[in-house]
C-alpha positions in Angstrom: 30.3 45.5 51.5 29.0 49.3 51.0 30.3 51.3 48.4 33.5 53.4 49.2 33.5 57.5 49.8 36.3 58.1 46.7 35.7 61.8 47.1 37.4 62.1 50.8 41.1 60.7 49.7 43.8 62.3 49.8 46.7 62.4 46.5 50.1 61.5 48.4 49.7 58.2 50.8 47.0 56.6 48.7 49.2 54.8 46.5 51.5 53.4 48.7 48.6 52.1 51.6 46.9 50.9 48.6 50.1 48.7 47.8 50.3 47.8 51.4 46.8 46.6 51.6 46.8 44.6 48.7 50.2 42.7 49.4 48.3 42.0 52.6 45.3 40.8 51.0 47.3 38.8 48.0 49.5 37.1 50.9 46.0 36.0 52.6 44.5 34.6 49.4 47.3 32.9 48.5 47.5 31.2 52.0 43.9 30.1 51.5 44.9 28.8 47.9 48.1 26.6 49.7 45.9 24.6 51.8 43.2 24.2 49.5 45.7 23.1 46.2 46.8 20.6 48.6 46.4 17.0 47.2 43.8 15.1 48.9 45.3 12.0 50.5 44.2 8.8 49.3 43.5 5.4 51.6 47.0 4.1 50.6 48.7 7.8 51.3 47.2 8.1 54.9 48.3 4.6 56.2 52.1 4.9 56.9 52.2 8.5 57.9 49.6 7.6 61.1 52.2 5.1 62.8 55.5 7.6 62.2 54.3 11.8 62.0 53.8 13.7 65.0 50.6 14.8 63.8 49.0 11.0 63.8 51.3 9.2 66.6 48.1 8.7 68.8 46.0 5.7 68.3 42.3 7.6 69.1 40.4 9.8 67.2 40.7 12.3 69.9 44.1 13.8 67.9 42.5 13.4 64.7 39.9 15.6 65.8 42.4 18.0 67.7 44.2 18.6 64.5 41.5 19.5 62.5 40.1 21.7 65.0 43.7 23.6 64.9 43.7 23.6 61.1 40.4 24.8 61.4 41.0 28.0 63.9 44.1 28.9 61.7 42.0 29.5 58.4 39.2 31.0 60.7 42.2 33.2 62.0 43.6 34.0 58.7 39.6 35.4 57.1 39.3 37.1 60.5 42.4 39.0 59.5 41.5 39.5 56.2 38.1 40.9 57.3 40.0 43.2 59.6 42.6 44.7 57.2 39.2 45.3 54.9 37.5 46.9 57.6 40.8 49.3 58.1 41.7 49.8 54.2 37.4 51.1 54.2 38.0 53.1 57.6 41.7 54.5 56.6 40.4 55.7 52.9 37.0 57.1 54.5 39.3 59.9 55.9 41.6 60.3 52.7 40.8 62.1 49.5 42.7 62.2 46.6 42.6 62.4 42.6 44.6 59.4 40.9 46.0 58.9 37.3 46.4 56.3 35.2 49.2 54.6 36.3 47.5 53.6 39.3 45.2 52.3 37.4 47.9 49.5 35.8 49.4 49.4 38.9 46.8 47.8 40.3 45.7 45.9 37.4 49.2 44.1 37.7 49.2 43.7 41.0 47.7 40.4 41.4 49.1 37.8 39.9 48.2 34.2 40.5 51.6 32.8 41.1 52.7 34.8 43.3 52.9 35.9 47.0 53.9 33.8 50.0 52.9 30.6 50.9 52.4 29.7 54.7 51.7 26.3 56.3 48.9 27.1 58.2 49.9 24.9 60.9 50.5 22.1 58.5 53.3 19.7 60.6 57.0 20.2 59.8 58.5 18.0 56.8 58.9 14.7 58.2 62.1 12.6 58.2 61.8 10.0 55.1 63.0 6.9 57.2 60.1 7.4 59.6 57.8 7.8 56.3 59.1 4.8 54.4 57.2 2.3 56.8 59.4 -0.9 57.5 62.4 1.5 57.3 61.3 3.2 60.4 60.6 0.7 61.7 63.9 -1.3 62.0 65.1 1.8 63.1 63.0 1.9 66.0 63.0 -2.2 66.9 67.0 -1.3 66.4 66.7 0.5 69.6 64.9 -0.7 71.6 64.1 -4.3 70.5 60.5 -6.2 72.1 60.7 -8.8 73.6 58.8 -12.0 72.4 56.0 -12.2 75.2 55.6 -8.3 73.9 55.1 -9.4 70.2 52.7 -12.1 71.1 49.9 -10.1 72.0 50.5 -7.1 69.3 50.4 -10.1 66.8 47.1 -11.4 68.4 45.3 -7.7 68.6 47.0 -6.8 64.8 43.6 -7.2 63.5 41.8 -4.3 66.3 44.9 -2.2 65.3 43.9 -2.2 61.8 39.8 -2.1 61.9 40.7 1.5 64.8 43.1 2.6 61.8 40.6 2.2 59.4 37.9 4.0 61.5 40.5 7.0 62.0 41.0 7.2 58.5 37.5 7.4 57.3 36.7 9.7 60.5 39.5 11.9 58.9 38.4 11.7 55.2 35.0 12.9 56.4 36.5 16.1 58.0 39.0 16.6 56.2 35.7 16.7 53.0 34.3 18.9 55.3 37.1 21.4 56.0 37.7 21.3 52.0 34.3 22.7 51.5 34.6 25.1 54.1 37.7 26.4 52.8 36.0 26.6 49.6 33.2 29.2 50.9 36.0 30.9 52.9 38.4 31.1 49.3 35.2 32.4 47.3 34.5 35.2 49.8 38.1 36.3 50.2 38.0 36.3 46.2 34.6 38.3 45.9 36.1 40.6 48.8 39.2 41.2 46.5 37.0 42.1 43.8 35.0 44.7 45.9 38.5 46.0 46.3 39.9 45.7 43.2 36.5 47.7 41.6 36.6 50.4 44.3 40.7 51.1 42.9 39.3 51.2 39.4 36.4 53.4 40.2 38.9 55.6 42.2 41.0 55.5 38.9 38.7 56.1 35.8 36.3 58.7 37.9 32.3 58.6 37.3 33.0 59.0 33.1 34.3 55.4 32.4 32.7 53.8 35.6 30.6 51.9 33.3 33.7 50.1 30.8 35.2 49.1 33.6 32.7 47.6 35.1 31.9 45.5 32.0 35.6 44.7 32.1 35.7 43.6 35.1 32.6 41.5 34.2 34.5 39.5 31.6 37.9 39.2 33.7 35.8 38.1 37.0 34.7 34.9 35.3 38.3 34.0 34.1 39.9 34.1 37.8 36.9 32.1 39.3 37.6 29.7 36.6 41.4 29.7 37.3 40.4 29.1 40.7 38.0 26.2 40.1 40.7 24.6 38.2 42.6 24.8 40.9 39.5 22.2 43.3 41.2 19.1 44.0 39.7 16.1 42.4 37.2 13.7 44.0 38.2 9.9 44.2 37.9 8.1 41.5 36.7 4.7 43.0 34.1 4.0 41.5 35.1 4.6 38.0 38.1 2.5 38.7 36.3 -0.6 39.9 34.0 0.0 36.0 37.0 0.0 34.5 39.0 -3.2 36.1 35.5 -4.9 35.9 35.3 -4.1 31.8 38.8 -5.0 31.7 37.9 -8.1 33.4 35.4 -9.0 31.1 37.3 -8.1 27.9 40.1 -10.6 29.7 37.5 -13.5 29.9 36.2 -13.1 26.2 39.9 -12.9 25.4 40.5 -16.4 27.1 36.9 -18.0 26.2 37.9 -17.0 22.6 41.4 -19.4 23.1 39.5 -22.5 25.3 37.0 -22.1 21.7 39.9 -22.4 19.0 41.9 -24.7 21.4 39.1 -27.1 21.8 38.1 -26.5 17.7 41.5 -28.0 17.0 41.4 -30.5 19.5 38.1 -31.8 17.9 39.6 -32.0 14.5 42.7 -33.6 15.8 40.5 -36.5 18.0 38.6 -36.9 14.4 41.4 -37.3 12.5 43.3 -39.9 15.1 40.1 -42.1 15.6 39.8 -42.2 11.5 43.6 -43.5 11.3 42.9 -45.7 13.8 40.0 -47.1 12.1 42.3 -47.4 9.2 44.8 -49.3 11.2 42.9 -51.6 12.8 41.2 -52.1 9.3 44.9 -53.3 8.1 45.0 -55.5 11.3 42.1 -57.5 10.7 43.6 -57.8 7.1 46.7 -59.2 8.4 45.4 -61.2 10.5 42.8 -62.7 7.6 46.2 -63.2 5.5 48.3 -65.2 8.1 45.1 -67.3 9.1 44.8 -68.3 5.1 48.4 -69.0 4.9 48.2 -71.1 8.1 45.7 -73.3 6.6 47.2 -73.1 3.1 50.4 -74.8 4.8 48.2 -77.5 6.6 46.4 -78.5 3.4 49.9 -78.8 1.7 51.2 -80.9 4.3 48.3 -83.6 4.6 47.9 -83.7 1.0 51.3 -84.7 0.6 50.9 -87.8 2.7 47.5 -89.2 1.0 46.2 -90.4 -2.2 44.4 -89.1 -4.9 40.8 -89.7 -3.9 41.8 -89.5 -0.3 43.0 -86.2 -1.1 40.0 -84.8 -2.1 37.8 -86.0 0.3 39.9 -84.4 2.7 40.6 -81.3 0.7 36.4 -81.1 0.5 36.2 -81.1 4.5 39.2 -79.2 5.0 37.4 -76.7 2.6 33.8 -76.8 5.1 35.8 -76.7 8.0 37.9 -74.3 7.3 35.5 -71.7 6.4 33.3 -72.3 9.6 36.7 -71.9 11.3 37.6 -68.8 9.5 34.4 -67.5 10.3 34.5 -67.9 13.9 38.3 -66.4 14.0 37.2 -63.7 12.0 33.8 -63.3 14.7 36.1 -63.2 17.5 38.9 -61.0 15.9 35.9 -58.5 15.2 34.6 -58.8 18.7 38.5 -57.9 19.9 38.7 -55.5 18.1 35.3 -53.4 18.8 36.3 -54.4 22.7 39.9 -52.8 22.0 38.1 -49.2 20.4 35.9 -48.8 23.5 38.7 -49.6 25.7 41.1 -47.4 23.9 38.1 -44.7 23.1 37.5 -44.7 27.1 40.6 -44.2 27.6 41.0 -41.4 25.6 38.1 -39.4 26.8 39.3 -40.2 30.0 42.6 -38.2 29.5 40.6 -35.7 27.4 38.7 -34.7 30.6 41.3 -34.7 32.8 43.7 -32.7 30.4 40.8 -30.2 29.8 40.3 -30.1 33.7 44.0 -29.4 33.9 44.0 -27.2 31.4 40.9 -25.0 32.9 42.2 -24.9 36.6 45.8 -23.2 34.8 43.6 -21.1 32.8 41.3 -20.2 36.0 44.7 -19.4 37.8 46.6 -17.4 35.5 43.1 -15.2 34.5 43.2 -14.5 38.7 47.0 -13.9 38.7 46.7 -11.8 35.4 43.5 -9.8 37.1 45.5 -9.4 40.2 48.6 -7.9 38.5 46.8 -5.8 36.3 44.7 -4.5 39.6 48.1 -4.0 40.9 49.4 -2.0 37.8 45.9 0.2 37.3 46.8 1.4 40.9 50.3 2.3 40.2 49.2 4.2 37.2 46.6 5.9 38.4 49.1 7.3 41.6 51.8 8.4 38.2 49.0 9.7 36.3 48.0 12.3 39.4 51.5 13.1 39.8 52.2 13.8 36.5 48.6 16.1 36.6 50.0 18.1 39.0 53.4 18.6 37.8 51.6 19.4 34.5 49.5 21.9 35.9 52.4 23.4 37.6 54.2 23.6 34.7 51.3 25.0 32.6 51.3 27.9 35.3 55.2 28.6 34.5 54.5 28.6 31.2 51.4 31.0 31.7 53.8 33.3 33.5 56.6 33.7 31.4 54.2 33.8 28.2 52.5 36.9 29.9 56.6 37.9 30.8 57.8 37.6 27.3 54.0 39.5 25.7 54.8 42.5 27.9 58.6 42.8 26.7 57.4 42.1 23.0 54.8 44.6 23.2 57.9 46.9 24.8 60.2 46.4 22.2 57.6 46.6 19.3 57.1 50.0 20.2 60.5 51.2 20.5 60.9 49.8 17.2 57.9 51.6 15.9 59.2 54.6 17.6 62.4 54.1 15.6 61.1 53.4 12.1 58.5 56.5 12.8 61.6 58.8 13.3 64.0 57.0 9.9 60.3 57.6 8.0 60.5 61.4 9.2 63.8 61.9 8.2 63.6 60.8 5.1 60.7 62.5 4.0 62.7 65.5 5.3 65.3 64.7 3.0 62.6 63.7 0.2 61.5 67.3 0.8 64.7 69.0 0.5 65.3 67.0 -2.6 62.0 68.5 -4.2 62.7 72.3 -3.2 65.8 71.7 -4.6 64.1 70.2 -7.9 61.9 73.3 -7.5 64.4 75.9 -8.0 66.4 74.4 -10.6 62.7 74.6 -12.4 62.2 78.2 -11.7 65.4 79.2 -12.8 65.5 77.7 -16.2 65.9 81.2 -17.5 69.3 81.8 -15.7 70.6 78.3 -17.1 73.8 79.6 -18.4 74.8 80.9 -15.6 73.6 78.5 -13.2 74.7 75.4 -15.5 77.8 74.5 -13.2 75.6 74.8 -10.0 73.1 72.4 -11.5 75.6 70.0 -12.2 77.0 69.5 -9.2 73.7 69.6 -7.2 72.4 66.4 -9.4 75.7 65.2 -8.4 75.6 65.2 -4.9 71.7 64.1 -5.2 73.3 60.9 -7.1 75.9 60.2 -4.5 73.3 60.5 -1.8 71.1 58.0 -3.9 73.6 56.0 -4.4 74.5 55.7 -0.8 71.1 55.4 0.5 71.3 51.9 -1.8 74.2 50.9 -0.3 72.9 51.4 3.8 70.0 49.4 2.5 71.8 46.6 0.9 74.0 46.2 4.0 71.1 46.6 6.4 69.7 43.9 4.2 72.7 41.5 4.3 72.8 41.8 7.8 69.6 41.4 8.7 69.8 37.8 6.1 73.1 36.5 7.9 71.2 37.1 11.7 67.9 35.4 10.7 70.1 32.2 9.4 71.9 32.2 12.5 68.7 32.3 14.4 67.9 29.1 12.4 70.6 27.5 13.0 70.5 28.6 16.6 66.5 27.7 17.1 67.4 23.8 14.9 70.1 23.3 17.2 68.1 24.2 20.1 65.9 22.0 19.0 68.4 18.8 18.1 69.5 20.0 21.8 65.5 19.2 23.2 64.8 16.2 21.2 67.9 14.1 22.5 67.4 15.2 26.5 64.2 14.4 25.6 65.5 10.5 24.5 67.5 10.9 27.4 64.9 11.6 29.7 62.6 8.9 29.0 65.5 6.1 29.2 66.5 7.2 32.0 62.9 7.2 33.6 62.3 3.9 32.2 65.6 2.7 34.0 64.8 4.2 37.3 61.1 2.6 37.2 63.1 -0.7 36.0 65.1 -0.2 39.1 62.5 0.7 41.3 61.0 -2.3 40.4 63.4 -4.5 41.2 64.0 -2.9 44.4 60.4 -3.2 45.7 60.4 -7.0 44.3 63.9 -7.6 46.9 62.3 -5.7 49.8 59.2 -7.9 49.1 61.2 -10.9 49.3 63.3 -9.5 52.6 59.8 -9.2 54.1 58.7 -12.4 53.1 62.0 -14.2 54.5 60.9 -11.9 58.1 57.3 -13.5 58.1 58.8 -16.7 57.8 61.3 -16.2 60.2 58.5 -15.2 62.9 56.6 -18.0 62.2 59.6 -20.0 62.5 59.8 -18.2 66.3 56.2 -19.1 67.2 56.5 -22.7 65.9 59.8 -22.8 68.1 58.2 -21.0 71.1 54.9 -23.5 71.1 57.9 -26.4 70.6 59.3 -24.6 74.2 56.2 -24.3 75.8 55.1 -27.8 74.9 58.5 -29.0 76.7 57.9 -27.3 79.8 54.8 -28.7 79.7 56.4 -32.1 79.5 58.7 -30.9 81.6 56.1 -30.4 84.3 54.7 -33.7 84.0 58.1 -35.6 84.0 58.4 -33.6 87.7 55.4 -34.7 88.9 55.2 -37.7 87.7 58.9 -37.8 90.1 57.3 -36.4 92.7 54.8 -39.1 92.4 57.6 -41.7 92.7 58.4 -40.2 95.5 55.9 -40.3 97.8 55.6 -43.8 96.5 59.6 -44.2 98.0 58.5 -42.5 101.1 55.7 -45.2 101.8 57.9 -48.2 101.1 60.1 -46.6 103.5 57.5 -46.7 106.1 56.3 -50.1 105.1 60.2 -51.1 104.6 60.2 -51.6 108.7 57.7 -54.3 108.7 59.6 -56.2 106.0 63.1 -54.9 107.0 64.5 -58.5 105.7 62.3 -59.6 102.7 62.1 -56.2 101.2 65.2 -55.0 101.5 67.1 -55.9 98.4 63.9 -55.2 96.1 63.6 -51.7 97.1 67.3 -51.1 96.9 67.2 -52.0 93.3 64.0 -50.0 92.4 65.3 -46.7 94.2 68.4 -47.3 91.8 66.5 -47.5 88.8 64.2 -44.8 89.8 67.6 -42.0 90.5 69.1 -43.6 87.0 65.5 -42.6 85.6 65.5 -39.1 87.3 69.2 -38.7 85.9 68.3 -39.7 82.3 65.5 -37.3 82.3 67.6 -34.5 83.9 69.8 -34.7 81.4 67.3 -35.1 79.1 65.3 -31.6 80.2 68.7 -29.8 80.2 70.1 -31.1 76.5 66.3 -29.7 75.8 67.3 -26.1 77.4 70.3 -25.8 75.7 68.9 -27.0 72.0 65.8 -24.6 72.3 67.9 -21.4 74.1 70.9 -22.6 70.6 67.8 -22.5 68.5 66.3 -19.1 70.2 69.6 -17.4 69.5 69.8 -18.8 66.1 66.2 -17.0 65.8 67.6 -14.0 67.0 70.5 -13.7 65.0 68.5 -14.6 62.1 66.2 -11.5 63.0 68.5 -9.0 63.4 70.3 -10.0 60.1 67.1 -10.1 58.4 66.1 -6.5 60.5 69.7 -4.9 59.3 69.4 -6.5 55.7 65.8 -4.7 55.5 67.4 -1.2 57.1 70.2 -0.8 54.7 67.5 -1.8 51.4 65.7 0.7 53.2 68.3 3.1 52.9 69.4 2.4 49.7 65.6 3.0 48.8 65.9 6.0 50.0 69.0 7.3 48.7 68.4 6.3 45.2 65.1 7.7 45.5 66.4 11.1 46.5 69.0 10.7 43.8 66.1 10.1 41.2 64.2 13.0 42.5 67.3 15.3 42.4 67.9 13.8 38.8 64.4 14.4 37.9 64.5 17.9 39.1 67.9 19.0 37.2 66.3 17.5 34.1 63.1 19.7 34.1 65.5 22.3 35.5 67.2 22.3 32.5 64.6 21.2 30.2 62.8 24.7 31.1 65.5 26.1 30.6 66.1 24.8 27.6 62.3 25.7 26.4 62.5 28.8 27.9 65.9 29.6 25.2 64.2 28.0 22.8 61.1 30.4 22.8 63.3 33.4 23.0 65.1 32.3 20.1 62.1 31.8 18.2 60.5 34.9 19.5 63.5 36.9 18.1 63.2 34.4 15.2 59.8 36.4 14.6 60.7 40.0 15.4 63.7 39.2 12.8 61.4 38.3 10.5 58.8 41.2 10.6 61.7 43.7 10.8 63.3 41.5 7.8 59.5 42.2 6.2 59.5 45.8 7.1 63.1 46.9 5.7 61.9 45.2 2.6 58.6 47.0 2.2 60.8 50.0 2.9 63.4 49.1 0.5 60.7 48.6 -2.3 59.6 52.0 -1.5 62.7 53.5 -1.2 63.6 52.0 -4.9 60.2 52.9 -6.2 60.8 56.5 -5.0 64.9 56.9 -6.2 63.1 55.2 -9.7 61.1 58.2 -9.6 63.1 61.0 -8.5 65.5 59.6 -11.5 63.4 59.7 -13.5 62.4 63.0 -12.3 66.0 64.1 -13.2 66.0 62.4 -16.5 62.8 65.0 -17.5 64.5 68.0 -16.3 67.8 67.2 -17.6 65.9 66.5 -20.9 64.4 69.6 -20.9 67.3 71.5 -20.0 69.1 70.1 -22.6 66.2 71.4 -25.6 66.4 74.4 -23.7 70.4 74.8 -24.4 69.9 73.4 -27.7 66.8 76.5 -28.2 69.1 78.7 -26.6 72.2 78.1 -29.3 70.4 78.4 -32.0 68.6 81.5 -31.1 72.4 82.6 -30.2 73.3 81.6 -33.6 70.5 83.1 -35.7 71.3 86.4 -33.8 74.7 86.2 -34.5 73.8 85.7 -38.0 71.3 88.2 -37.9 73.7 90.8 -36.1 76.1 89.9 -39.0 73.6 90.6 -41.7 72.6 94.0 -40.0 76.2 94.8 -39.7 76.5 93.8 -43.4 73.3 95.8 -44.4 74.6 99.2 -42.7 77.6 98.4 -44.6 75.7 99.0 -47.7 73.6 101.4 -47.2 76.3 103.4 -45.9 78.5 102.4 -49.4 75.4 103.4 -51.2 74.9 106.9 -49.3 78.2 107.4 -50.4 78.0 106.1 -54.3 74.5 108.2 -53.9 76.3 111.1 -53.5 78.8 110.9 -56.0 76.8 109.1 -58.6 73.0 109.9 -58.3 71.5 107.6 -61.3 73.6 104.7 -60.4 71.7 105.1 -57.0 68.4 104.7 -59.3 69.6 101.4 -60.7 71.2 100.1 -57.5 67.9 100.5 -54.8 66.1 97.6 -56.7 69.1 95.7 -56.1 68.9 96.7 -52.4 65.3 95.9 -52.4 65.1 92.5 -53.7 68.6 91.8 -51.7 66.9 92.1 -48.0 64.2 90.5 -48.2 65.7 88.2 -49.7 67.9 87.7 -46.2 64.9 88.5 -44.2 63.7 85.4 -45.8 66.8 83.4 -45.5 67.3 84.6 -42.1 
């Protein structure tokens, strides 16, 4: 873009086409920023809406590629008309020449705000109704209608598979474009942005003139970098696939040391256990074999007993001294044979065990195996649901930063606005009362100059220190009310700003429990619709199994007819043999034709009983499937609705939450103007003290020295009077002694010593 002719504008229609222009420009960019902030649909997003919007009813590519193409000529239409107004705003001020000011200047600093400014669609589709969005919602609605019949569902059920695989290939044929378009976009977005900046520098340069061309380009240097990295912010983010299969398969690791770590200790204390049950045993069969010993003895104890009762002496011992070799062979051999049963019963019992070992420890590992896969699977299941939260909750963050980013930059311009007024005001209370200050001093002044007319003057004093006192005095008392004031509003800003916080922390509790029963809810919904669709696949199984059952009944059906059609013709040729045996035959064929109609009957009735089961058992089905179809519709809808109620829940609580934030920074922004204007009357009170401490002081001086002066002045007053008196006295005298001079003229001889030693002597005393 070439540089701008600024010296050919004119000074009265530049400002408002200016406005015009950039309004136009600012409504383009932001269009540009719509459809590129707009989240990038995942592979679970883009399924449902290709069966149910407008925009994806087709089953080809074809109107995938249609769409884009549309999108595509609408953001080519909007930088063509971007380029256009540019091309006008560069022809339009070509001809103009003016001289701007300042305030253009901040006008068009202001002027572009990133929040603001209409946003279009851009030939996005309209908002789609949410029953044909919420998948099997839809579509009971639709099946409502106009319900299939079942040789219709047969071959959608056998080509569900193609359906899929040709969704699938839409899908990634879409992804790829719609990467595509984003980049596109991209390029598009950073040339309207550097074209906005050409603009915006051209307006400054028009602004500042030639003398501060060079600050404001550096300025604009440092703000460029900040709005291309508000933009960039703004990229949607690239799918995360691959990081989220590293994660489940690290989480699936740390699961399988987790459960290794349990088959270890289980198997650690099954060891110990076995060794401790096979050493008891040992024990045990120990005692047995000691028992057994015991009884044996006692057996042949009983014998020797009762054959030595019956014999003599010496016949006794010969037979006690056999019985004593023959028993001990035989207690040999018992105790062989006991030993050999024994070791036989270990390995029997030792076999056995090991045999329920294994199988326990097979049983064991195949539950173990199971619950790890279910365990993975649910925790796949869960990773997915969080990650969808977590990139909702990113862009409802990032919204909410932006607010927040707004009214900061609202509430820094009216703080900056009321900062000065208040500067303003406390400039003008500082000027007048160094105005009075300065009366006070001229007035200090005088009294100082005319010390010398003091007497006459006292009364005037007086009264002027008076009214200087009562003018201190209430000074002191406008300051401590301002004072007391200005304490009682800054505690009931406290109070105000802790109940405003009390106020956040309990929607806050209030809040998360109610999130955390909606998600509860949710749950349990999605768990009942799961088990609604699992009752519908078995009820259309149920309908296949029952329409293979009807066709394999026609089919018998069909051979049960021909197989009467065969017995037929078989009638029809012992008819036509019938009249060569008229008279043997007769009574034979009679009674086979019977038993051939009763047959034919029996399986007539048979075929329609069939029917009539089979059309009871179709109906049955149907029923069933419109039940289960209106059960589904109204969970559906109940889905829905408390969905909608959720979200309109959701959105009065951040509604109020903001507003709640948004009060509670006012109140602590006045909080902190309190505060500094608390600091500021009392740095003025301290001064204000200081200076009354002085100026009494002041007074104290002059009153002091006003008062030696008095004192001076009385007793000069006195020694004059006395003084005056003396003279008077001394004229007294010398008038008596002309007198006695003239009458007596030695006595005046004698008496002028006395006159001369008598003043002096007052001079001195006076």
């Amino acid at each position: 873009m070439e540089p701008l002719d600024l010296s050919e504008l004119r000074e009265g229609t530049l400002s408002s086409y200016q406005e015009t222009v950039r309004g136009r420009a600012n409504e383009s960019l932001q269009e540009l920023k719509h459809t590129f902030t707009t989240p990038f649909p995942g592979p679970q997003s883009l399924k449902p809406p290709l069966s149910t919007s407008p925009r994806y009813q087709s089953s080809t590519p074809r109107s995938g590629r249609e769409s884009l193409r549309l999108t595509r000529k609408d953001h080519q239409g909007a930088v063509h008309r971007l380029k256009a107004m540019l091309q006008q705003q560069q022809q339009h001020m070509s001809l103009q020449r003016t001289h701007h000011d300042d305030d253009v200047f901040q006008r068009s600093a202001f002027t572009h705000t990133p929040g603001t400014g209409p946003r279009l669609d851009m030939g996005r589709p309209s908002h789609v109704d949410p029953t044909t969005s919420s998948g099997l919602g839809g579509k009971s609605q639709t099946t409502g209608e106009n319900e299939p019949s079942l040789e219709d569902i047969l071959p959608f059920m056998s080509s569900q598979s193609a359906y899929i695989q040709q969704l699938e290939g839409e899908n990634a044929f879409c992804k790829d474009e719609l990467a595509s378009m984003r980049a596109k976009i991209q390029s598009v977005v950073d040339d309207n942005i550097r074209l906005h900046e050409e603009l915006k520098t051209s307006v400054v340069k028009l602004a500042l003139g030639e003398g501060q061309t060079d600050q404001d380009t550096e300025d604009h240097k440092k703000d460029a970098p900040t709005s291309t990295a508000g933009l960039a912010n703004v990229t949607p983010e690239t799918p995360m696939d691959k990081n989220s299969f590293g994660r489940f398969a690290q989480e699936l690791e740390q699961m399988k040391a987790l459960h290794e770590a349990k088959t270890n200790r289980l198997e650690a204390q099954l060891s110990y256990t076995r060794s401790e049950l096979e050493k008891y045993e040992r024990q045990c069969d120990e005692l047995r074999s000691k028992l057994r010993m015991a009884e044996s003895v006692n057996l042949m104890s009983r014998e020797e007993s009762q054959l030595e009762n019956g014999l003599c002496v010496r016949c006794a011992q010969h037979e006690a001294v056999i019985a004593s070799t023959h028993g001990s062979a035989h207690a040999k051999a018992v105790e062989r044979i006991t030993g050999e049963r024994d070791e036989l019963m270990e390995t029997l019992t030792r076999q056995r065990a090991s045999m329920n070992d294994l199988k326990q420890r097979e049983s064991d590992a195949y539950n173990q195996v199971k619950q790890s896969v279910t365990m993975v699977e649910q925790a796949q299941l869960e990773k997915t649901e969080l990650l969808v939260q977590r990139e909702q909750l990113k862009d409802d963050q990032h919204r909410l930063q932006q607010r927040m980013e707004e009214m900061i930059l609202e509430h820094q311009r009216k703080l900056l606005q009321e900062r000065e007024l208040t500067r303003k005001e406390c400039q003008h209370e500082l000027q007048q009362l160094s105005q009075k200050i300065a009366k006070l001093t001229e007035d200090l002044v005088s009294t100082q100059n005319q010390l010398d007319r003091v007497t006459r003057e006292k009364v005037a004093v007086q009264s002027e220190l008076e009214q200087c006192k009562s003018q201190i005095m209430q000074h002191s008392n406008e300051i401590s009310q301002v004072s007391h004031g200005v304490h009682l509003s800054t505690a009931t800003a406290k109070v105000q700003r802790d109940e405003a916080l009390r106020q956040l922390e309990r929607l806050k509790h209030a809040t998360e429990q109610e999130v955390r029963d909606k998600e509860q809810e949710i749950v349990r919904l999605n768990k009942a619709l799961l088990e609604t669709r699992r009752r519908l696949e078995t009820a259309e199984k149920e309908a296949t199994i029952s329409r293979e059952e009807c066709i394999r009944l026609t089919e018998n059906l069909n051979a049960s007819e021909r197989e009467t059609s065969q017995i037929k013709m078989a009638r029809d040729s012992l008819e036509r043999s019938r009249h060569e045996e008229v008279k043997t035959v007769t009574r034979r064929a009679q009674q086979r034709e019977m038993d051939q109609q009763q047959t034919i009957h029996e399986l007539e009735s048979k075929y329609s009983l069939t029917v009539a089961e089979l059309e009871d058992m179709v109906s049955n089905q149907s029923s069933l499937i419109s039940k289960l179809r209106d059960e589904g519709r109204t969970l559906t809808e109940q889905l829905d609705q408390l969905s909608n109620k959720y979200r309109t829940e959701i959105r009065r609580l951040k509604q109020t939450n903001a507003e709640l934030s948004s009060r509670l920074d006012r109140l602590t922004n006045q909080h902190a103007e309190m505060e500094t204007q608390c600091v500021d009357h009392g740095r003025m009170h301290k001064k204000m003290t200081n200076k009354l401490h002085q100026m009494e002081e002041h007074a104290q001086r002059s009153s002091q020295q006003i008062y030696e002066l008095l004192e001076k002045q009385t007793s000069l007053m006195q020694d004059r009077q006395m003084l005056s008196k003396e003279v008077d006295f001394l004229r007294s005298q010398q008038k008596n002694a002309s007198l006695l001079s003239t009458r007596h003229s030695p006595a005046d001889l004698d008496m002028t010593p006395e006159l001369d030693m008598n003043i002096p002597g007052r001079g001195g005393n006076g």
